[in-house]
Biopython code that builds the backbone (N, CA, C, O; Angstrom):
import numpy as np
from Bio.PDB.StructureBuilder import StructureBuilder

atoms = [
    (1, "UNK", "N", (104.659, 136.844, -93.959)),
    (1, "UNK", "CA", (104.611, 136.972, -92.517)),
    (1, "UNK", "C", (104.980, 138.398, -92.085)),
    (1, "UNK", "O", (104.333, 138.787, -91.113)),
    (2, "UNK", "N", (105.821, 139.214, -92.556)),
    (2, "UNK", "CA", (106.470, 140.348, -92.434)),
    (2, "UNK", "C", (105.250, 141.650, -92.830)),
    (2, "UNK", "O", (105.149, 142.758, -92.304)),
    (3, "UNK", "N", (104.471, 141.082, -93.865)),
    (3, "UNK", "CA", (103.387, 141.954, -94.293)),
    (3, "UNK", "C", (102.467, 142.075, -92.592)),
    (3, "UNK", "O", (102.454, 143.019, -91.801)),
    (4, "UNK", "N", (101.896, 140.943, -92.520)),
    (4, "UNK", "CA", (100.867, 140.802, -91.827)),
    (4, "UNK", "C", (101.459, 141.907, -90.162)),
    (4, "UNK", "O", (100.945, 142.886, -89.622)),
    (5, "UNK", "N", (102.698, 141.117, -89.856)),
    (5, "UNK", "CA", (102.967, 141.983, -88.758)),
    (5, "UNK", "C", (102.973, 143.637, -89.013)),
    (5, "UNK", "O", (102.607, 144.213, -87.989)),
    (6, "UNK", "N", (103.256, 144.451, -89.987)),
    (6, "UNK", "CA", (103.215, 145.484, -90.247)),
    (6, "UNK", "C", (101.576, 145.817, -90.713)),
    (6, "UNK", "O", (101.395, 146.908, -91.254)),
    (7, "UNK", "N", (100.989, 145.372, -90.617)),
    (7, "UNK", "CA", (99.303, 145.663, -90.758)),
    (7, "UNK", "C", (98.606, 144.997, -89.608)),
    (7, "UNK", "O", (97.528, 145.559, -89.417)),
    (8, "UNK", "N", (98.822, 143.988, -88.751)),
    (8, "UNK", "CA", (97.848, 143.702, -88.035)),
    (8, "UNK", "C", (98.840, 144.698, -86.406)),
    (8, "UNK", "O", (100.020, 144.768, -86.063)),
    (9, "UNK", "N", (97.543, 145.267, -85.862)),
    (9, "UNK", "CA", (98.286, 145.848, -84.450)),
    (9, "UNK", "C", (98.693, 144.744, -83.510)),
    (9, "UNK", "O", (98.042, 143.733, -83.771)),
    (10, "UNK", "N", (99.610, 144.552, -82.417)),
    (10, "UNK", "CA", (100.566, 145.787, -82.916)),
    (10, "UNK", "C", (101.792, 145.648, -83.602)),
    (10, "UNK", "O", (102.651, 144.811, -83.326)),
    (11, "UNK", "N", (101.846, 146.419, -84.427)),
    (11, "UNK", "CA", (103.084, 146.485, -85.585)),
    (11, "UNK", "C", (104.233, 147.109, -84.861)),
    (11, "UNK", "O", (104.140, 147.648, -83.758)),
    (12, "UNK", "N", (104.992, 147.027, -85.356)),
    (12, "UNK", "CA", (106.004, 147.301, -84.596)),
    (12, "UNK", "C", (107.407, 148.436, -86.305)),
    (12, "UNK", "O", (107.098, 148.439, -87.497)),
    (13, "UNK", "N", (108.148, 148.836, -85.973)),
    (13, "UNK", "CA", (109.426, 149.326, -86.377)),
    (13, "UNK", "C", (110.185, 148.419, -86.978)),
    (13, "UNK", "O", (110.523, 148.442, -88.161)),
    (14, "UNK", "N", (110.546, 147.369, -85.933)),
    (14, "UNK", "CA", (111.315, 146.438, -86.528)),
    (14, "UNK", "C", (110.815, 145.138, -87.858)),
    (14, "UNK", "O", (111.436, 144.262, -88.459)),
    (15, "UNK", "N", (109.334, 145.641, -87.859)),
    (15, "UNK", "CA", (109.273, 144.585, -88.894)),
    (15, "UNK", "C", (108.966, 145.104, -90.267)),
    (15, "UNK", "O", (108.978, 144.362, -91.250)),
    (16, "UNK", "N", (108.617, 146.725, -90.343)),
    (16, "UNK", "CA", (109.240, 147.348, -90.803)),
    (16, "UNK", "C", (110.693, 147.327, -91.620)),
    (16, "UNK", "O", (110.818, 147.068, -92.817)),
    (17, "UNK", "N", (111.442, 147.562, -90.967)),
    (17, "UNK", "CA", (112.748, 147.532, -91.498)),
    (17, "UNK", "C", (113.336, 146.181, -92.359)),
    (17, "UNK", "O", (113.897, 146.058, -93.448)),
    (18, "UNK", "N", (112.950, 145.326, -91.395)),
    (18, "UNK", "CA", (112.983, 144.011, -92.029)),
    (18, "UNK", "C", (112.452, 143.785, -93.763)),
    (18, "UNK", "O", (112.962, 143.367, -94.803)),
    (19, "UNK", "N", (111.276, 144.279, -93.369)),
    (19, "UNK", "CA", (110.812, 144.013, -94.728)),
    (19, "UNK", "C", (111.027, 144.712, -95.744)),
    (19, "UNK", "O", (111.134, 144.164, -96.841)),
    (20, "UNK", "N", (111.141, 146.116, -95.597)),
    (20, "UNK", "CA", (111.946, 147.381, -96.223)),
    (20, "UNK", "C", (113.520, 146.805, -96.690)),
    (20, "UNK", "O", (113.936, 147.272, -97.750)),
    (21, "UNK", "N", (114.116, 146.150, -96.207)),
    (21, "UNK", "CA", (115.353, 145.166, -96.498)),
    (21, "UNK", "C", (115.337, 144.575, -96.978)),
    (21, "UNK", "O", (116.097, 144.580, -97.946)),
    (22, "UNK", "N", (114.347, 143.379, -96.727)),
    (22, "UNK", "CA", (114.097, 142.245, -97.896)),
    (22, "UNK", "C", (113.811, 142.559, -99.413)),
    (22, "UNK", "O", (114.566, 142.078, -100.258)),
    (23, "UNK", "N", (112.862, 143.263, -99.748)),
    (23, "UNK", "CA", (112.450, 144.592, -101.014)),
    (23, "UNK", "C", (113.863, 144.458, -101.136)),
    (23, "UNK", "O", (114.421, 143.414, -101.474)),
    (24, "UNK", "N", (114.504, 145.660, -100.822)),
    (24, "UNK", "CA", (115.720, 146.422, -101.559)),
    (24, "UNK", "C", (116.371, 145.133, -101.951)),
    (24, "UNK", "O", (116.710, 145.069, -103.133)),
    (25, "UNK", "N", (116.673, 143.835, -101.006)),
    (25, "UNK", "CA", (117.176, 143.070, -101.847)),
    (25, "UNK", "C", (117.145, 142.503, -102.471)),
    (25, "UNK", "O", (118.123, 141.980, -103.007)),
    (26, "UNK", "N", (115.555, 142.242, -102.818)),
    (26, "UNK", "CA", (114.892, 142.153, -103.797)),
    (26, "UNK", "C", (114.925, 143.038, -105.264)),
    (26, "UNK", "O", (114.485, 142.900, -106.405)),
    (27, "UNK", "N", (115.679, 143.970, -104.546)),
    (27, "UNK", "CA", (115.456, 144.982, -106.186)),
    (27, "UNK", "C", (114.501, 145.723, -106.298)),
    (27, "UNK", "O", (114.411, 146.568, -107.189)),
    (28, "UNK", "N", (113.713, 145.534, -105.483)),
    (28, "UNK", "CA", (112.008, 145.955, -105.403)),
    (28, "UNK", "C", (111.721, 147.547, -104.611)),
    (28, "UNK", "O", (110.785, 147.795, -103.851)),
    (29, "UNK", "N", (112.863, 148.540, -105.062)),
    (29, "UNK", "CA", (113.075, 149.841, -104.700)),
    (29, "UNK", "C", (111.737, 150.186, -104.476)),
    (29, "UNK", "O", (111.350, 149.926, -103.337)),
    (30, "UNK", "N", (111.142, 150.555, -105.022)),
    (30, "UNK", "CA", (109.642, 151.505, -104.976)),
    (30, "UNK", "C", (108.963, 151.071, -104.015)),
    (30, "UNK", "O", (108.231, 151.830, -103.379)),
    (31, "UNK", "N", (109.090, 149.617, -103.692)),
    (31, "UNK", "CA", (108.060, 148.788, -102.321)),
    (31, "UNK", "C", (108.953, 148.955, -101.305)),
    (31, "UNK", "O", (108.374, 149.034, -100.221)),
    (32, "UNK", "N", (110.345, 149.054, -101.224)),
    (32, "UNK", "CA", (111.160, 149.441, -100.171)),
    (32, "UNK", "C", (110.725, 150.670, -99.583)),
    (32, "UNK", "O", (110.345, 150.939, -98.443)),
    (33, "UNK", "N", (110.838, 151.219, -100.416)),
    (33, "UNK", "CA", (110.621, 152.863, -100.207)),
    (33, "UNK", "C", (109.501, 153.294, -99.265)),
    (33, "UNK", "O", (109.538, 153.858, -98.172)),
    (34, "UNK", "N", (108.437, 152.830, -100.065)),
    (34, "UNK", "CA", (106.597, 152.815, -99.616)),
    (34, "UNK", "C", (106.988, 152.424, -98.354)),
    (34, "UNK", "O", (106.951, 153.396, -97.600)),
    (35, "UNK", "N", (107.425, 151.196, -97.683)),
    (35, "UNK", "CA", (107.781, 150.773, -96.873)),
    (35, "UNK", "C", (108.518, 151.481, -95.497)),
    (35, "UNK", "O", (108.000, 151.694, -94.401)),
    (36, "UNK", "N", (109.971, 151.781, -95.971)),
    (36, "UNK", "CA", (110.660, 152.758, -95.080)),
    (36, "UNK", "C", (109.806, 154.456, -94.863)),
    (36, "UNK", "O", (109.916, 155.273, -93.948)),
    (37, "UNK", "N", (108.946, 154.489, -96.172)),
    (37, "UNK", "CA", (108.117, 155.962, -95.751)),
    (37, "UNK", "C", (106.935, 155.732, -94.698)),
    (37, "UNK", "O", (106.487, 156.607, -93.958)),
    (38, "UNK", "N", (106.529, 154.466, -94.758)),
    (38, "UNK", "CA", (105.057, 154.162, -93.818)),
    (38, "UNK", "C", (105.566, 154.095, -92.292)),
    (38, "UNK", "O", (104.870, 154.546, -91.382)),
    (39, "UNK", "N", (107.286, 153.287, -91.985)),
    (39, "UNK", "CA", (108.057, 153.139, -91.102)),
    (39, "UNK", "C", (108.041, 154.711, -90.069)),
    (39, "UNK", "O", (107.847, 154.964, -88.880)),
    (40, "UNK", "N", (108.420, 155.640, -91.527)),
    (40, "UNK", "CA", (108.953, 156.909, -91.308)),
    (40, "UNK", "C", (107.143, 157.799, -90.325)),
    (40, "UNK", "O", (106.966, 158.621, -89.425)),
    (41, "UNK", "N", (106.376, 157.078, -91.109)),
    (41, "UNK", "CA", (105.299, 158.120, -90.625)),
    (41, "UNK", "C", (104.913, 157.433, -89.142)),
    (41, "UNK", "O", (104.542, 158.259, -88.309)),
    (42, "UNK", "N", (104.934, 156.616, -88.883)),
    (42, "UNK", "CA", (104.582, 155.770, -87.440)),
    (42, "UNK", "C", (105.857, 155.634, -86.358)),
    (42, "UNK", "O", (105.718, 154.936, -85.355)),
    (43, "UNK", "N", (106.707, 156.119, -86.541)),
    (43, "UNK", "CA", (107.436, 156.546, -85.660)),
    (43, "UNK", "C", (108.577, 157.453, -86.065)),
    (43, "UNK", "O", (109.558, 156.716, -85.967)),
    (44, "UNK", "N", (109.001, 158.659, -86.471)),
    (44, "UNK", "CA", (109.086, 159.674, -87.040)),
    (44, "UNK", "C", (110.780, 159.733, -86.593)),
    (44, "UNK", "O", (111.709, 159.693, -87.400)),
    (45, "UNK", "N", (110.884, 159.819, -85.367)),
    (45, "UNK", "CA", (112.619, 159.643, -84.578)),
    (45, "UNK", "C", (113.071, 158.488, -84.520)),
    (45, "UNK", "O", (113.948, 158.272, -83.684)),
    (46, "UNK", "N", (112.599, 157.372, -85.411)),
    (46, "UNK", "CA", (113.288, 156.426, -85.713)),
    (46, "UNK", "C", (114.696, 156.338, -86.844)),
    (46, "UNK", "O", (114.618, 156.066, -88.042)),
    (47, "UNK", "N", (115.602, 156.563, -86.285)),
    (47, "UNK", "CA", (116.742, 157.251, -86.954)),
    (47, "UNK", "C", (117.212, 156.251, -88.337)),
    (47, "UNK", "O", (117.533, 156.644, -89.458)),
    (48, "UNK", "N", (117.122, 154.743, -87.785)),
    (48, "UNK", "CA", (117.021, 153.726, -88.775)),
    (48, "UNK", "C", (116.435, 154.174, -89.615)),
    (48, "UNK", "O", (117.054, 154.513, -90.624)),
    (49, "UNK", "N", (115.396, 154.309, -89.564)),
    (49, "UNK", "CA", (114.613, 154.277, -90.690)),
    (49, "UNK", "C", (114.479, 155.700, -91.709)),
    (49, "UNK", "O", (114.142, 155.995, -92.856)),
    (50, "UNK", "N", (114.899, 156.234, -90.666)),
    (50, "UNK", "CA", (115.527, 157.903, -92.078)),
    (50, "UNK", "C", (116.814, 157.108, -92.651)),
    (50, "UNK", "O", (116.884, 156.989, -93.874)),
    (51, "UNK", "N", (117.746, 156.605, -91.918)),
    (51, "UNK", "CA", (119.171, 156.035, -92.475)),
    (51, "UNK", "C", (118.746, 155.272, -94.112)),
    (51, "UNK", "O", (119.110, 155.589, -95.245)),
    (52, "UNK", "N", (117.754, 154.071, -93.587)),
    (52, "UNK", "CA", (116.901, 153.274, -94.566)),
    (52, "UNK", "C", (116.798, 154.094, -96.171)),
    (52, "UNK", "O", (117.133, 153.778, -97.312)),
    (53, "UNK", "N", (116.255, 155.095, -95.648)),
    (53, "UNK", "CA", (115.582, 156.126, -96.840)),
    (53, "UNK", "C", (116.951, 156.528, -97.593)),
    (53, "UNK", "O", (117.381, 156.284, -98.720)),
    (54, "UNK", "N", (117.513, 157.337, -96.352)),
    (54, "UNK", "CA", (118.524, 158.044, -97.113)),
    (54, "UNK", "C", (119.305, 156.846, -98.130)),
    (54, "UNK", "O", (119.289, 156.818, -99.360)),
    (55, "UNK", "N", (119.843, 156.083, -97.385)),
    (55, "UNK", "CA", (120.579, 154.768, -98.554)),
    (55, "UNK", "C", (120.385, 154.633, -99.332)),
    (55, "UNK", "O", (121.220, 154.492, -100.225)),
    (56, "UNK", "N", (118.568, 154.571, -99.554)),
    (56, "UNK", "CA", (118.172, 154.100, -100.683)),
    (56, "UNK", "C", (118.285, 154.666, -102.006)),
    (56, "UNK", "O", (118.590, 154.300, -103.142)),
    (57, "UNK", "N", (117.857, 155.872, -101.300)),
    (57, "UNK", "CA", (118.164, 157.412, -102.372)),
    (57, "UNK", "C", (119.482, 157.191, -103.081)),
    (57, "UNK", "O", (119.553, 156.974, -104.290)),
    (58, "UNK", "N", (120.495, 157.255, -102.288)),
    (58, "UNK", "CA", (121.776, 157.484, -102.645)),
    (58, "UNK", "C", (122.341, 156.439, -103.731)),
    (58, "UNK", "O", (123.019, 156.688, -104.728)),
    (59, "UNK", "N", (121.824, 155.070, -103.209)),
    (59, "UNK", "CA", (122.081, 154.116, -103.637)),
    (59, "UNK", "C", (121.507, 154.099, -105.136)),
    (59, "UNK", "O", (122.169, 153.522, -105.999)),
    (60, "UNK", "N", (120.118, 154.807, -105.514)),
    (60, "UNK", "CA", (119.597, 154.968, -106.858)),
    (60, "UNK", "C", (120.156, 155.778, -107.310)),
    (60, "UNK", "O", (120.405, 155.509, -108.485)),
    (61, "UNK", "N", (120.603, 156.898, -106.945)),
    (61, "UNK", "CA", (121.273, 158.125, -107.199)),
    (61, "UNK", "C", (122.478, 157.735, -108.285)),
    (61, "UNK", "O", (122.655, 158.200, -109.411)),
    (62, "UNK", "N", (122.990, 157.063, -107.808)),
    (62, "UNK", "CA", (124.709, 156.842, -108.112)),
    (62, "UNK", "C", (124.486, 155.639, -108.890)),
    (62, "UNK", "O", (125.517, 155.270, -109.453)),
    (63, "UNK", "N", (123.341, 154.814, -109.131)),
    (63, "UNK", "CA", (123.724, 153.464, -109.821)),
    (63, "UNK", "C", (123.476, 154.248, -111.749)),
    (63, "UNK", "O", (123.736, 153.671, -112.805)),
    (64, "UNK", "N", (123.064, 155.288, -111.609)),
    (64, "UNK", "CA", (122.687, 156.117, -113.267)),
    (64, "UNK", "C", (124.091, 156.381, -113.556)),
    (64, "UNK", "O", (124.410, 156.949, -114.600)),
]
sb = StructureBuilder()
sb.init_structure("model")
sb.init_model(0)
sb.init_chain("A")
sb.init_seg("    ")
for serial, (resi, resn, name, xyz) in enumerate(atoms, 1):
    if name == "N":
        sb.init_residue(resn, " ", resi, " ")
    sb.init_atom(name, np.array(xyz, "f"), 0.0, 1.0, " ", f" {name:<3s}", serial, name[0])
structure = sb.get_structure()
């Protein structure tokens, strides 16, 4: 359901994030990512969603 809203117009930010969330807690980093970057390109001053990114980074960063 989360897919479809982020592909059929109009999509929105928040479902985005949502699903970019679900992924990570999924474990599913790389589809998070794809995710929070597609977030990142369709609304750019969405501060969430740089936050999103940055976490994620950090969060891979430090688990080595």
């Amino acid at each position: 359901m989360l897919r479809e809203l982020i592909q059929d117009p109009p999509d929105c930010s928040e479902a985005h994030a949502r699903l970019g969330t679900l992924l990570k807690d999924q474990q599913r980093f790389d589809d998070s990512m794809i995710v929070y970057e597609d977030e990142l390109r369709h609304w750019p001053w969405d501060q969430r969603a740089v936050d999103s990114c940055l976490g994620l980074v950090t969060e891979q960063m430090t688990s080595f």
